[in-house]
DOZA-391674 format. One record per residue (C-alpha): x, y negated, z negated. Coordinates in steps of 0.2 Angstrom, whole numbers. Each point is the difference from the previous one (the first is absolute). Example, Ala and Ser with C-alpha at 12.3 -4.5 7.8 and 13.67 -1.06 7.14 Angstrom:
<r <62 22 -39>>
<r <6 -17 3>>
//
This chain:
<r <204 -660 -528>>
<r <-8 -10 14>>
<r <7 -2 16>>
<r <0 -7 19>>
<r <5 4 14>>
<r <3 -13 16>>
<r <-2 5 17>>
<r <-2 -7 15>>
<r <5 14 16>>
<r <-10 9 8>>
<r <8 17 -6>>
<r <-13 11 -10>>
<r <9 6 -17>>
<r <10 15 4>>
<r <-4 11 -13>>
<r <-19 2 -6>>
<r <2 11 -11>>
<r <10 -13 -11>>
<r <-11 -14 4>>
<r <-16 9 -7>>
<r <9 3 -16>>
<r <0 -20 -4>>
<r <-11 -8 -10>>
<r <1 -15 -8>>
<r <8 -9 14>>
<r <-5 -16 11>>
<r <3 0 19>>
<r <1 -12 11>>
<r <-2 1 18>>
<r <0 -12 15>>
<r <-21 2 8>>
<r <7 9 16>>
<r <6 14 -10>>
<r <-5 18 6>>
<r <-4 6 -18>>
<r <-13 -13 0>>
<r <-11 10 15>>
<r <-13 14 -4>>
<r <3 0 -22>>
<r <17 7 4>>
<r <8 -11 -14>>
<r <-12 10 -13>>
<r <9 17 8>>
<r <18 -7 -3>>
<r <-2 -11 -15>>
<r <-17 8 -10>>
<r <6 -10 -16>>
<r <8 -13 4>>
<r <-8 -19 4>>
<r <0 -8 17>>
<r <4 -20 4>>
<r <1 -4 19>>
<r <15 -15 2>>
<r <-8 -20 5>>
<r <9 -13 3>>
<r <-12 -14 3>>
<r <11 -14 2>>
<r <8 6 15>>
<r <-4 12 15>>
<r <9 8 16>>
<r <-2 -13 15>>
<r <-10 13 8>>
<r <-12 2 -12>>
<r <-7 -16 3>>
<r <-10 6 16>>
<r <-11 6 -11>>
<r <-4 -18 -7>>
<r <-18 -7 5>>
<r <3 -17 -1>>
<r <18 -13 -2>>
<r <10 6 -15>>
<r <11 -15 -7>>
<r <17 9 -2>>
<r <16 -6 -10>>
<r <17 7 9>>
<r <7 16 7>>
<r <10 11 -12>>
<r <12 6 11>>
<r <6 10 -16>>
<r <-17 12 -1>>
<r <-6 -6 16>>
<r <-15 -7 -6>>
<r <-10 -17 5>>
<r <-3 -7 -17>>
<r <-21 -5 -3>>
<r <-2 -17 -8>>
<r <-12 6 -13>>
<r <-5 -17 -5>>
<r <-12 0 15>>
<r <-17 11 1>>
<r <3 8 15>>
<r <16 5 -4>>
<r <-8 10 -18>>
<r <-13 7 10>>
<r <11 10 14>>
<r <13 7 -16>>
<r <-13 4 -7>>
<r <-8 7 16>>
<r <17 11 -1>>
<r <-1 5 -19>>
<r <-18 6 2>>
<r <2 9 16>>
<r <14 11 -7>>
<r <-9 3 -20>>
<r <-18 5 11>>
<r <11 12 11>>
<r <8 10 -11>>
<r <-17 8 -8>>
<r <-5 6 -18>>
<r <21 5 -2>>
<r <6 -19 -2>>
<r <2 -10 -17>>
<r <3 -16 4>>
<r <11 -10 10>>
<r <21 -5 -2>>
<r <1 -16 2>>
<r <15 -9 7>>
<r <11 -17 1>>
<r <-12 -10 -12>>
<r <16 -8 -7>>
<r <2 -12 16>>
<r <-17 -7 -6>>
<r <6 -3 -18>>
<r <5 -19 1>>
<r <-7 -16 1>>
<r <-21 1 5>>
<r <2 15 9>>
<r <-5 13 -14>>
<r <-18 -10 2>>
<r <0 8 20>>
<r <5 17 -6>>
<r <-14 2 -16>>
<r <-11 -6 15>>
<r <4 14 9>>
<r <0 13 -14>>
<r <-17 -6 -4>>
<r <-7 2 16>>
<r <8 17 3>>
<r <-10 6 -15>>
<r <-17 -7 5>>
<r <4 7 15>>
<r <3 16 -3>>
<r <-19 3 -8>>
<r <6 13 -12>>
<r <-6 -1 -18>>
<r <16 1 -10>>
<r <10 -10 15>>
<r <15 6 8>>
<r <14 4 -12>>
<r <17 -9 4>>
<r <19 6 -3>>
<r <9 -15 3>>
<r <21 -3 5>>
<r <4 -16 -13>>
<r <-11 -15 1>>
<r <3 0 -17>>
<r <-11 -19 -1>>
<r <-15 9 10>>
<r <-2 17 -14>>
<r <-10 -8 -14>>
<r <-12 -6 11>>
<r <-3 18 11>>
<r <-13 11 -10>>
<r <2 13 9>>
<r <19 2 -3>>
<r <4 19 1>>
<r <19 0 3>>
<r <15 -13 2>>
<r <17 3 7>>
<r <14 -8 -4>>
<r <9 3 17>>
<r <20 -5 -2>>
<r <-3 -2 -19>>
<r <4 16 -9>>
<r <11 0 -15>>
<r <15 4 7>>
<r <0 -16 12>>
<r <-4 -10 -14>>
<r <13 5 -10>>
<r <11 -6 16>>
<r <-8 -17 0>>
<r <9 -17 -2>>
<r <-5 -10 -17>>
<r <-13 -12 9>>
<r <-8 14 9>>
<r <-2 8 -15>>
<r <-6 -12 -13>>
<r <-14 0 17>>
<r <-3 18 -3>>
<r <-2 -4 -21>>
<r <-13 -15 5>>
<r <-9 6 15>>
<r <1 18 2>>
<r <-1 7 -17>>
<r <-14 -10 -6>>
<r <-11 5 16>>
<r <4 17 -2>>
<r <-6 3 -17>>
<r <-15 -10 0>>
<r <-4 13 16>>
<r <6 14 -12>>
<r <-12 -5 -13>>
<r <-13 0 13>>
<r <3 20 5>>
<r <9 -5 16>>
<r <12 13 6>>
<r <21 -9 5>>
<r <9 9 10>>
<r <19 -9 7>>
<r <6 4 16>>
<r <17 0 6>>
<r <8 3 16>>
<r <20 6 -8>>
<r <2 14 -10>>
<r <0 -6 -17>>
<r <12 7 -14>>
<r <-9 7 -17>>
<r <17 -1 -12>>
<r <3 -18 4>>
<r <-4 -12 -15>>
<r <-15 -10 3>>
<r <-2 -17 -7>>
<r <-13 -6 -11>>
<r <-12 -6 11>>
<r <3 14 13>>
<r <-3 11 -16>>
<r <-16 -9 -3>>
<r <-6 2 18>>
<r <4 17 -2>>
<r <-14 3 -13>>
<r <-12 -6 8>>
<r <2 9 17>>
<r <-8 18 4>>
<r <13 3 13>>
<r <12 -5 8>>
<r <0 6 21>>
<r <15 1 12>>
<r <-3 -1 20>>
<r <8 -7 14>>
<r <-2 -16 7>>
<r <-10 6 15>>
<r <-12 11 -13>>
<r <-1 14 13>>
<r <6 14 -8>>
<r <-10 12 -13>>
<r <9 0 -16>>
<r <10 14 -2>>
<r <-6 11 -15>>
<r <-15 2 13>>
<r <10 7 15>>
//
């Protein structure tokens, strides 16, 4: 069965000899990582594939030192603390992608593809235009051949058009928080989310969910969380911060 794991500490995994043994698995990791330094992601993880975490609609206000010309910005998330990029403007694609690049060039031979995150605040209206902008110039910038592959959280509007879709996560959308859905929000899951899902499934696209509460197995699912559940690889429990290794691996 295929797996993921999420984290983004700076911990190395406790327990080597566990983390060798897996294969099959994706990883993702934030670029600042220590298993990203001198291949020692290949010692821990021989078998398993690497995505280093993007977010390109937003950055950390310090981040934007590193900017070498004016970057049109949006608002300040005081949730993530991020300054949000207005991506409709060229400048703006050209230092995310500045980021996205930097942290897939640094990480070496070991690193799949990048994770890429927050697409869904870019989903309405003409802003989907600005972020297949992006994508597209993040490709032609990365000079490789087969491009960079992408595991995406949602933006379920912007997967048929990403060639190079590897992975999608359907964070706080698992089976067993569907089930818990009201009516309308599910008839939303039936129209939007189950449709994109198997049209990626078709495509060899691996689903993973993610939820942050523990989930219980016996509990009845309904019918769309049952179909949902079909379609998904996996389904991964972490912690709201995503700093802890998971704890078959500790």
């Amino acid at each position: 069965m295929k797996s993921a794991i999420f984290y983004y500490g700076l911990e190395l995994p406790p327990d080597q000899a566990k983390t060798v043994l897996l294969k099959d698995a994706t990883v993702v990791l934030q670029p600042y990582h220590p298993l990203l330094t001198e291949d020692k992601f290949a010692r821990y993880f021989p078998h398993c594939s690497l995505f280093i975490y993007w977010n390109p609609t937003g950055v950390p206000p310090e981040a934007l030192r590193a900017a070498a010309e004016p970057i049109p910005l949006l608002e300040l998330d005081p949730v993530w603390n991020l300054i949000r990029l207005d991506l409709r403007s060229a400048a703006a694609r050209r230092f995310a992608i500045m980021q996205g690049l930097a942290a897939w060039q640094a990480c070496g031979t070991c690193v799949t593809g990048l994770f890429v995150d927050d697409l869904d605040l870019w989903s309405a209206g003409k802003r989907p235009a600005a972020v297949m902008a992006l994508l597209s110039e993040l490709q032609s910038g990365a000079a490789a051949d087969a491009g960079i592959p992408l595991f995406v959280n949602r933006g379920f509007s912007f997967w048929p058009k990403l060639a190079d879709l590897q992975a999608v996560l359907l964070e706080e959308l698992t089976p067993g928080i569907v089930s818990a859905l009201p009516p309308a929000d599910i008839q939303w899951v039936e129209r939007r989310v189950l449709p994109a899902v198997r049209r990626v499934r078709q495509r060899g696209v691996a689903v993973f969910g993610l939820t942050y509460e523990p989930e219980h197995a016996s509990a009845p699912l309904t019918a769309a969380a049952a179909r949902l559940a079909a379609l998904t690889d996996n389904t991964i429990m972490t912690c709201r911060s995503v700093d802890q290794w998971p704890e078959d691996l500790q």
